[in-house]
PDB file as gemmi writes it, atoms N, CA and C in Angstrom:
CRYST1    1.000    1.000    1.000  90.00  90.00  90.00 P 1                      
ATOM      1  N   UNK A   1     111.460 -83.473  42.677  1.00  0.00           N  
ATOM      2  CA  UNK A   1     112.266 -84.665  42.702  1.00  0.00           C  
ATOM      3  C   UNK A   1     113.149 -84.762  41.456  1.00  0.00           C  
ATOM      4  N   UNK A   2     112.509 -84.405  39.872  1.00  0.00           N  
ATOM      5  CA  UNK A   2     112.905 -84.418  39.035  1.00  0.00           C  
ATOM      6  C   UNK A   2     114.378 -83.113  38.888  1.00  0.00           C  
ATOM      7  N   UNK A   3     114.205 -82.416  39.663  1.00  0.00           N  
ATOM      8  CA  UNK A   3     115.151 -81.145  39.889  1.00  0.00           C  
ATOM      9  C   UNK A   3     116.249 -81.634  40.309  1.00  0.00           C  
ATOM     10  N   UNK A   4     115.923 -82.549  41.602  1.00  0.00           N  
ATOM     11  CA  UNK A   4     117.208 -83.288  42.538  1.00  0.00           C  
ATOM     12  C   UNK A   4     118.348 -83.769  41.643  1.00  0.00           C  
ATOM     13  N   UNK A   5     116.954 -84.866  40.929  1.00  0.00           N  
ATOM     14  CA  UNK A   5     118.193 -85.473  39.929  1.00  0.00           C  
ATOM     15  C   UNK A   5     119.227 -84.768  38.795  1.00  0.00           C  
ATOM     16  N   UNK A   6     118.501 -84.106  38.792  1.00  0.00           N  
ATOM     17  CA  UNK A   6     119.072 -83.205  37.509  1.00  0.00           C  
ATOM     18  C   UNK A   6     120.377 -82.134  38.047  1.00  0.00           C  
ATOM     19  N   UNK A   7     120.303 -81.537  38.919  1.00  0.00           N  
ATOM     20  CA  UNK A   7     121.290 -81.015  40.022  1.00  0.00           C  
ATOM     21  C   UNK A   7     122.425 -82.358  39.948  1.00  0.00           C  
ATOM     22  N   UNK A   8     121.942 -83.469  40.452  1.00  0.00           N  
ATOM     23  CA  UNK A   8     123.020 -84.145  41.242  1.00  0.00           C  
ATOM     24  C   UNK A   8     123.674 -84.868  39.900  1.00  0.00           C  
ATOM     25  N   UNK A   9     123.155 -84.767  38.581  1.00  0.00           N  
ATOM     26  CA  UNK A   9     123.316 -85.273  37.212  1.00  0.00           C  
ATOM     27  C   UNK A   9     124.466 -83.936  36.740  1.00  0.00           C  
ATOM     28  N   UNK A  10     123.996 -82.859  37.038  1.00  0.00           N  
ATOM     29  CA  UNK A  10     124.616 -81.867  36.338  1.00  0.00           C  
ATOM     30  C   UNK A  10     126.516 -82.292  37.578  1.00  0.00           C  
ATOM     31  N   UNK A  11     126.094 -81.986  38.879  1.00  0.00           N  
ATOM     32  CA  UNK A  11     126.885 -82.403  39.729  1.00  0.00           C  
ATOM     33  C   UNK A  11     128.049 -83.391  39.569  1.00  0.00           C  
ATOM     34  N   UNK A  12     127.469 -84.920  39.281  1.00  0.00           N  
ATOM     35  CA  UNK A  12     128.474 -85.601  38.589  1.00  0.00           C  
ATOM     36  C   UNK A  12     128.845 -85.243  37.337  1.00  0.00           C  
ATOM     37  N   UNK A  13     128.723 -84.464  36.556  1.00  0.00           N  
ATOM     38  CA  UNK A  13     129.094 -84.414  35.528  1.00  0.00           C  
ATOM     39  C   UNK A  13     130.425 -83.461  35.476  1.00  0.00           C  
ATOM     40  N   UNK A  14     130.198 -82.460  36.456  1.00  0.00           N  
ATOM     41  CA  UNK A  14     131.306 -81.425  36.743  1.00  0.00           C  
ATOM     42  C   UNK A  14     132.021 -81.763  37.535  1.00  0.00           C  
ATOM     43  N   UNK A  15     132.236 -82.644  38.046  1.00  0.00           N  
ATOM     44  CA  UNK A  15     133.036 -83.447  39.141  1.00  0.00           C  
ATOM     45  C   UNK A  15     134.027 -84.390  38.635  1.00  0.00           C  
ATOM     46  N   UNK A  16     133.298 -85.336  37.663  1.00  0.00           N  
ATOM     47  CA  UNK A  16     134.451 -86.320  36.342  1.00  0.00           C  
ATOM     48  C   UNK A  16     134.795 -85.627  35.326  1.00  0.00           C  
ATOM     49  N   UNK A  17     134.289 -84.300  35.335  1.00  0.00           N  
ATOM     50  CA  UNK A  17     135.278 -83.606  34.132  1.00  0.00           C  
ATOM     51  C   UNK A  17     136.288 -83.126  34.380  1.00  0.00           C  
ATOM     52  N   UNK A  18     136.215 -82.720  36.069  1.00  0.00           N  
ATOM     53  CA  UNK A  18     137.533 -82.113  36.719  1.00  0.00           C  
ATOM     54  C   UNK A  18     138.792 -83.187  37.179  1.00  0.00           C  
ATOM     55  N   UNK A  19     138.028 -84.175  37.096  1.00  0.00           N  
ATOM     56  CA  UNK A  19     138.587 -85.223  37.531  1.00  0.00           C  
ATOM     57  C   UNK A  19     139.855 -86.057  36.659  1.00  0.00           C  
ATOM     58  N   UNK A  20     138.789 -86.045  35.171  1.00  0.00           N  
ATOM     59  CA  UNK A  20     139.926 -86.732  34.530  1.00  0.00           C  
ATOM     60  C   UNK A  20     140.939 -85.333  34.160  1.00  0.00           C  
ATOM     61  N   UNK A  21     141.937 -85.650  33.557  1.00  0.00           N  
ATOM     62  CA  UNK A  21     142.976 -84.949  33.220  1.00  0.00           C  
ATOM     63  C   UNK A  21     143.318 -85.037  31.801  1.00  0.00           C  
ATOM     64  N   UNK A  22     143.699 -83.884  31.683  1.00  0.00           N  
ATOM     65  CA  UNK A  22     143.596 -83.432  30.105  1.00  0.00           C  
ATOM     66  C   UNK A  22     144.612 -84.328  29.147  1.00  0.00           C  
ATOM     67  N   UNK A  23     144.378 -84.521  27.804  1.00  0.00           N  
ATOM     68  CA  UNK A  23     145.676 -85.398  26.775  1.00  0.00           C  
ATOM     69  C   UNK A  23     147.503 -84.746  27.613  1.00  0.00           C  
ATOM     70  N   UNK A  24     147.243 -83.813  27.333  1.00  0.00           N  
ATOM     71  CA  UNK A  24     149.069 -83.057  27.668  1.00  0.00           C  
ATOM     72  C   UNK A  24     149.074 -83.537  28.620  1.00  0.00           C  
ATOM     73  N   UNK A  25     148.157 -83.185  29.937  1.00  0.00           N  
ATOM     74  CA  UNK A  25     148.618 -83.968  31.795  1.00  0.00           C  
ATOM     75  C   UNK A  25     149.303 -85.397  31.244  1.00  0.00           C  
ATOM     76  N   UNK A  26     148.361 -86.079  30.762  1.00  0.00           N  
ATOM     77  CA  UNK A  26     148.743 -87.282  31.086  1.00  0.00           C  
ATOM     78  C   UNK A  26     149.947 -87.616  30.478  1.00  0.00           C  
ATOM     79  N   UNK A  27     149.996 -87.399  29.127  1.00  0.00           N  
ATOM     80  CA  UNK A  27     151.567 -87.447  28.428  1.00  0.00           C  
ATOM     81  C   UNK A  27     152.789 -86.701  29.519  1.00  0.00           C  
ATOM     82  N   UNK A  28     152.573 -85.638  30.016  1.00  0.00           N  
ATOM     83  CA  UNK A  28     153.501 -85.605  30.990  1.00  0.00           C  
ATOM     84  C   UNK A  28     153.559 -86.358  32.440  1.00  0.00           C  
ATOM     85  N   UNK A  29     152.625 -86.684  32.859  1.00  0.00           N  
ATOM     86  CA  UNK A  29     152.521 -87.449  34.140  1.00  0.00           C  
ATOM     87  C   UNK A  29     153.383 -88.826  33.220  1.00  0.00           C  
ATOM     88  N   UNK A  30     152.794 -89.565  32.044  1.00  0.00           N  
ATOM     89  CA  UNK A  30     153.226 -91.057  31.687  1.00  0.00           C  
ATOM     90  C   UNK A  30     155.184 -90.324  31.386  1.00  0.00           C  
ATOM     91  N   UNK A  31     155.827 -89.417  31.194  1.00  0.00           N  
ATOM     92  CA  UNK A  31     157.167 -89.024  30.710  1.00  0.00           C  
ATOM     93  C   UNK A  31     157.536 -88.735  32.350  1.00  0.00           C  
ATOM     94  N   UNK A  32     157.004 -88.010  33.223  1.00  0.00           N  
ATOM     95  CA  UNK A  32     157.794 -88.369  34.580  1.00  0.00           C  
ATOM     96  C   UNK A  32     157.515 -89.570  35.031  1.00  0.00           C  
ATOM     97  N   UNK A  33     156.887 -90.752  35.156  1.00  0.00           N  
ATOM     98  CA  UNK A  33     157.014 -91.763  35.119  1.00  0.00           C  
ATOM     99  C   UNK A  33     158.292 -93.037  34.666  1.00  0.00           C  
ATOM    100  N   UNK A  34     158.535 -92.548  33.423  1.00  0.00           N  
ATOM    101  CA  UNK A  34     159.585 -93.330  32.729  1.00  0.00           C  
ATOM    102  C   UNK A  34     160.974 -92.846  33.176  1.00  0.00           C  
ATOM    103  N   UNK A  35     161.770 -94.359  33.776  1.00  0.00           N  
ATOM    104  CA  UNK A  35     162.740 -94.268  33.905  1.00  0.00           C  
ATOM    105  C   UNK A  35     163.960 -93.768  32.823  1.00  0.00           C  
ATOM    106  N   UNK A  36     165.039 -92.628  33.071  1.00  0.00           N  
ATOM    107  CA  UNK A  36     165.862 -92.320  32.409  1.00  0.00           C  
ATOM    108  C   UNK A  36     166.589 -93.619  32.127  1.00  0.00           C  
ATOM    109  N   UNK A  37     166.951 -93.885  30.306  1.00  0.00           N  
ATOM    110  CA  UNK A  37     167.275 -94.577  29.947  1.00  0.00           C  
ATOM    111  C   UNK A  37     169.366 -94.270  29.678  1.00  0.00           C  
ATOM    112  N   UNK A  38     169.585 -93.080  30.150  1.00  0.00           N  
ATOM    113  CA  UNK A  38     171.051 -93.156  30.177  1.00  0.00           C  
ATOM    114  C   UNK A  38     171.251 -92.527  31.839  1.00  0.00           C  
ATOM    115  N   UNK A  39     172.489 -92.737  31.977  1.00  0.00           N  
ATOM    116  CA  UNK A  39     172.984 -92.732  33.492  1.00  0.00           C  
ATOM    117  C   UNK A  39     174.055 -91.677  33.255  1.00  0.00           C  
ATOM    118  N   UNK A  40     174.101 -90.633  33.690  1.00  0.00           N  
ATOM    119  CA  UNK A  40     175.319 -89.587  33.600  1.00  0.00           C  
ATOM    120  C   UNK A  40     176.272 -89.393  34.637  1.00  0.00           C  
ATOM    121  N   UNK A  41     177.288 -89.521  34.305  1.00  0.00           N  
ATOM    122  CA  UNK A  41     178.412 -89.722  35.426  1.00  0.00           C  
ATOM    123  C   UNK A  41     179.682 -88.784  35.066  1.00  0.00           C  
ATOM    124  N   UNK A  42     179.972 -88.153  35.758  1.00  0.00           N  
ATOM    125  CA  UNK A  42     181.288 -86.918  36.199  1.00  0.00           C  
ATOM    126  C   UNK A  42     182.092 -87.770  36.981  1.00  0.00           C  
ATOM    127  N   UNK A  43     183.719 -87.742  35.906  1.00  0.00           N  
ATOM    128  CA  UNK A  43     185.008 -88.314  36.438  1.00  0.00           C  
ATOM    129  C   UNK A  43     185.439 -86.972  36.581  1.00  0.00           C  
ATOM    130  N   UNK A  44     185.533 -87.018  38.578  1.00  0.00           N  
ATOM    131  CA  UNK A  44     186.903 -86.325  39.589  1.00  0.00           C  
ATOM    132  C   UNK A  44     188.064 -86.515  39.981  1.00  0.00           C  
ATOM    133  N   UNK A  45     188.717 -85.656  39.327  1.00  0.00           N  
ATOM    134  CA  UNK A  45     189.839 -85.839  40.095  1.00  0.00           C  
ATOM    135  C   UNK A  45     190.525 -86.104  41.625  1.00  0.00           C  
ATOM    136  N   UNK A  46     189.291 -85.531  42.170  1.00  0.00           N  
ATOM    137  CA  UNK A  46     189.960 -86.265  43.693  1.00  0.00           C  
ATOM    138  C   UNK A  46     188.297 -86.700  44.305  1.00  0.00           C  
ATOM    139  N   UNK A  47     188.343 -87.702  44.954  1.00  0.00           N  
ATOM    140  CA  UNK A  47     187.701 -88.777  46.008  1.00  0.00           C  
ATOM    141  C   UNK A  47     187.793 -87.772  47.007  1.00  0.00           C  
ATOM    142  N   UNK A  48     185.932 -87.680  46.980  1.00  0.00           N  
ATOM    143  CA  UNK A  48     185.464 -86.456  48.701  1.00  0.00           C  
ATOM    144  C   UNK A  48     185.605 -87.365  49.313  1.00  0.00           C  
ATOM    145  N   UNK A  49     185.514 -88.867  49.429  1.00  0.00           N  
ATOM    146  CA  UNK A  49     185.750 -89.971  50.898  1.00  0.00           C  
ATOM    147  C   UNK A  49     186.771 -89.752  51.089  1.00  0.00           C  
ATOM    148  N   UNK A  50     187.747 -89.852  50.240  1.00  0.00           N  
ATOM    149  CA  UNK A  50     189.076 -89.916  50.323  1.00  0.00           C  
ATOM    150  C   UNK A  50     189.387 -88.415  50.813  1.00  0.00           C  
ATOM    151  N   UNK A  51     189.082 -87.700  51.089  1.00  0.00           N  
ATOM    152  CA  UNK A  51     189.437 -86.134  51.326  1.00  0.00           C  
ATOM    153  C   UNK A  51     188.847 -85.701  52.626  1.00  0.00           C  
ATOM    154  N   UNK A  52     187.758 -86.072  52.695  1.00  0.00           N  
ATOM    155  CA  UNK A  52     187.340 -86.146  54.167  1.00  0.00           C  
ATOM    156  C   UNK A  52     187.685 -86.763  55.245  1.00  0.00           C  
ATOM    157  N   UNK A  53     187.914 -87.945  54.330  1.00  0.00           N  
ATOM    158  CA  UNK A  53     188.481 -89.350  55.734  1.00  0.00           C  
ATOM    159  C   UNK A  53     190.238 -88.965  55.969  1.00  0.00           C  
ATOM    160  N   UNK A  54     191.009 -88.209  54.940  1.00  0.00           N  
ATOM    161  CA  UNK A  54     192.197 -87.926  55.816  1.00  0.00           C  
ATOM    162  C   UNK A  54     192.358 -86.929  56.535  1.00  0.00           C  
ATOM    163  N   UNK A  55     191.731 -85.904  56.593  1.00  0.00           N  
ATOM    164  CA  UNK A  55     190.733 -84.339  57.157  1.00  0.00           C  
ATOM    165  C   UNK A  55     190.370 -85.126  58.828  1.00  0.00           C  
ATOM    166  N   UNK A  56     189.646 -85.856  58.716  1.00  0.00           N  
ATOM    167  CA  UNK A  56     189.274 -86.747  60.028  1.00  0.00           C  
ATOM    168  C   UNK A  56     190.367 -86.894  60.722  1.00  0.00           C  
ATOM    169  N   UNK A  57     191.071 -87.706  60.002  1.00  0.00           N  
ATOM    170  CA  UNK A  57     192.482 -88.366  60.605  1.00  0.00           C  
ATOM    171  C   UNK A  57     193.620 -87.743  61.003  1.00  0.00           C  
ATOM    172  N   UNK A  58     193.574 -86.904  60.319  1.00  0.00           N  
ATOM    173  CA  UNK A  58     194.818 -85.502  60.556  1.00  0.00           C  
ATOM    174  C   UNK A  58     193.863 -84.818  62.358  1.00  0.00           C  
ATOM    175  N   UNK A  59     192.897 -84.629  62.081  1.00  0.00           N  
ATOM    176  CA  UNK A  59     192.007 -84.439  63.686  1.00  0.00           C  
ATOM    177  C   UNK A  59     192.215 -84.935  64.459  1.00  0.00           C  
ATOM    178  N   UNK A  60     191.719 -86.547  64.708  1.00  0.00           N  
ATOM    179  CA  UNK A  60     192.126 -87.427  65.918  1.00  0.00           C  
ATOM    180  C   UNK A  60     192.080 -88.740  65.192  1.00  0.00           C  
ATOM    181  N   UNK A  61     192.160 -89.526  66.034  1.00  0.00           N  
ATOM    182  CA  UNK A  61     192.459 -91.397  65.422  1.00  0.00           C  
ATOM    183  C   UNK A  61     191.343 -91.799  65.709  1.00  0.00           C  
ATOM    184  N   UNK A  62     191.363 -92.155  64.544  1.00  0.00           N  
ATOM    185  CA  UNK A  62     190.200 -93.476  64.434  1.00  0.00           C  
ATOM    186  C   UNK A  62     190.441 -94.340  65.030  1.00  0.00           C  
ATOM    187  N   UNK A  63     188.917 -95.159  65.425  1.00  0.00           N  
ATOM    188  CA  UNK A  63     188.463 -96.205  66.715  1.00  0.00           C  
ATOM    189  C   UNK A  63     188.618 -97.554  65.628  1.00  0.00           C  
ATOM    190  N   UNK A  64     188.030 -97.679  64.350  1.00  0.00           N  
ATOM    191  CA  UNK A  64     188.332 -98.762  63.815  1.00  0.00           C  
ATOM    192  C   UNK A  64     188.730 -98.353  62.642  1.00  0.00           C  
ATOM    193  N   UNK A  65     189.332 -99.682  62.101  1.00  0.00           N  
ATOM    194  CA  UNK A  65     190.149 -98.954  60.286  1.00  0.00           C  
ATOM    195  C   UNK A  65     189.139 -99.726  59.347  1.00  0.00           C  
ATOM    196  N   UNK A  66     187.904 -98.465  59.624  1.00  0.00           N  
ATOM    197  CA  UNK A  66     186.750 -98.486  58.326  1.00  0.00           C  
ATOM    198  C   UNK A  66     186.787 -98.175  57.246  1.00  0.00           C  
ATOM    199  N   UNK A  67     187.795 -97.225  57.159  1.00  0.00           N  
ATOM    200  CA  UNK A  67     188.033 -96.633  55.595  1.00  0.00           C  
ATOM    201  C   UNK A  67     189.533 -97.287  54.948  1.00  0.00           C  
ATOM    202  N   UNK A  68     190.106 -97.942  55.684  1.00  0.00           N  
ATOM    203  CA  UNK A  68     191.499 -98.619  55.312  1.00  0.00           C  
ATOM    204  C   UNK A  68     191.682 -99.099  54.052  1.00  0.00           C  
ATOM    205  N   UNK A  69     190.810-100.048  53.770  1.00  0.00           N  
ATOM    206  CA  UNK A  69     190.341-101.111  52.527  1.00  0.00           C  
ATOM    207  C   UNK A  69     190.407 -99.789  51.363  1.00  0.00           C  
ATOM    208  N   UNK A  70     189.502 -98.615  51.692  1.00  0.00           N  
ATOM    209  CA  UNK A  70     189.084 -98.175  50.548  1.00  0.00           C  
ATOM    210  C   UNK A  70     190.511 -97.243  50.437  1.00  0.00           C  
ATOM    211  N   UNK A  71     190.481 -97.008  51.362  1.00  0.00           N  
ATOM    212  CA  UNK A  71     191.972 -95.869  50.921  1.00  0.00           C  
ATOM    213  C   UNK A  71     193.132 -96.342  50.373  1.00  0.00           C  
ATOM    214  N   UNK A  72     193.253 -97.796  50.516  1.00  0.00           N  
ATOM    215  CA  UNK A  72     194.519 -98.606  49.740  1.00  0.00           C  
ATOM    216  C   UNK A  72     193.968 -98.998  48.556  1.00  0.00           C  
ATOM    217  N   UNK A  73     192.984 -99.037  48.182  1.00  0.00           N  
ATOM    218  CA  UNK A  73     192.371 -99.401  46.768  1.00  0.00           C  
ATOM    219  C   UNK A  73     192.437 -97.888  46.189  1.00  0.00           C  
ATOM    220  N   UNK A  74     192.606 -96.328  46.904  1.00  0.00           N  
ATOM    221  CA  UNK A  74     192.172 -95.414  46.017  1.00  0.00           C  
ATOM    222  C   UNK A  74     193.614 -95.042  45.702  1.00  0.00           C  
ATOM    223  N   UNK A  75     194.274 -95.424  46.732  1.00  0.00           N  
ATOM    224  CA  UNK A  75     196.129 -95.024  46.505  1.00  0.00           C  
ATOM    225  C   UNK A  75     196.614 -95.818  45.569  1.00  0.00           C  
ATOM    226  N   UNK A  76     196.438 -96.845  45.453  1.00  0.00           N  
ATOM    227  CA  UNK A  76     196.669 -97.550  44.210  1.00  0.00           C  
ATOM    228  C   UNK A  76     196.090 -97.433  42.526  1.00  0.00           C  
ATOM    229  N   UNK A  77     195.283 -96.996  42.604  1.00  0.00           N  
ATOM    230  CA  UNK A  77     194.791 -96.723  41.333  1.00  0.00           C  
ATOM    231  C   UNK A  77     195.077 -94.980  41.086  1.00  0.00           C  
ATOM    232  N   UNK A  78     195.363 -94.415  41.983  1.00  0.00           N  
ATOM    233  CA  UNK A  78     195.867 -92.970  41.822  1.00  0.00           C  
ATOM    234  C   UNK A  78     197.472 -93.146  41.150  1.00  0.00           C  
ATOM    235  N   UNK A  79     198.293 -94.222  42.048  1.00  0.00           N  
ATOM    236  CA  UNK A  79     199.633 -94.158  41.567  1.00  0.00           C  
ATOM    237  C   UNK A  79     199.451 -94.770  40.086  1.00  0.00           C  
ATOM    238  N   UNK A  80     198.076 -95.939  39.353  1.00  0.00           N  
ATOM    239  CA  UNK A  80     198.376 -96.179  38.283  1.00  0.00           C  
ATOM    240  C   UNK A  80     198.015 -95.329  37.623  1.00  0.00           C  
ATOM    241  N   UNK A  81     197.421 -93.807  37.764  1.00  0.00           N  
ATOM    242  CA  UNK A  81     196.824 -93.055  36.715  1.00  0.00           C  
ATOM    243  C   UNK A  81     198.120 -92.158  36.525  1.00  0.00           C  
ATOM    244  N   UNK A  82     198.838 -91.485  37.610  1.00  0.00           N  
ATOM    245  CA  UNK A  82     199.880 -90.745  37.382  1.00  0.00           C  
ATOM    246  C   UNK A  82     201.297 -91.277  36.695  1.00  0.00           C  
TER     247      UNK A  82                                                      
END                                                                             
C-alpha cells in the first residue's frame, strides 16, 4: 500500500514538473502576449482599391457605384499631391 503511494507521489511529482514551464518559456510566452506598442505603416504610391476597381471597370459595368465615393476622394488628393 505504502508502494502505491509512493509511485503515485513520485507520479505527481513528474507530472507538475513537466507541467510548469521554465523562467525563459514564460518570459517569452508573457513578450508574445504584449501588444506592439508602435504601428508600422508603408506610404504607396498607388491605391490596389483604386487599381483593381478600374481593372474591374475597364471589364464590364458595375451594378452599383460602391467604389464612387472612394475613387473621388482618391482623385482628389492625387491631383493635390502632384
Amino acid at each position: 500500500m505504502s508502494e502505491d503511494k509512493e509511485l503515485e507521489r513520485q507520479l505527481s511529482e513528474l507530472l507538475t514538473e513537466e507541467a510548469e514551464p521554465s523562467e525563459e518559456e514564460r518570459h517569452e510566452e508573457e513578450r508574445r502576449r504584449l501588444s506592439p506598442k508602435y504601428e508600422i505603416r508603408i506610404q504607396t504610391e498607388l491605391d490596389p482599391i483604386v487599381e483593381e476597381t478600374l481593372k474591374y471597370r475597364s471589364l464590364a459595368k458595375e451594378v452599383d457605384g460602391r467604389y464612387d465615393d472612394y475613387l473621388k476622394k482618391t482623385r482628389k488628393t492625387d491631383k493635390k499631391s502632384e
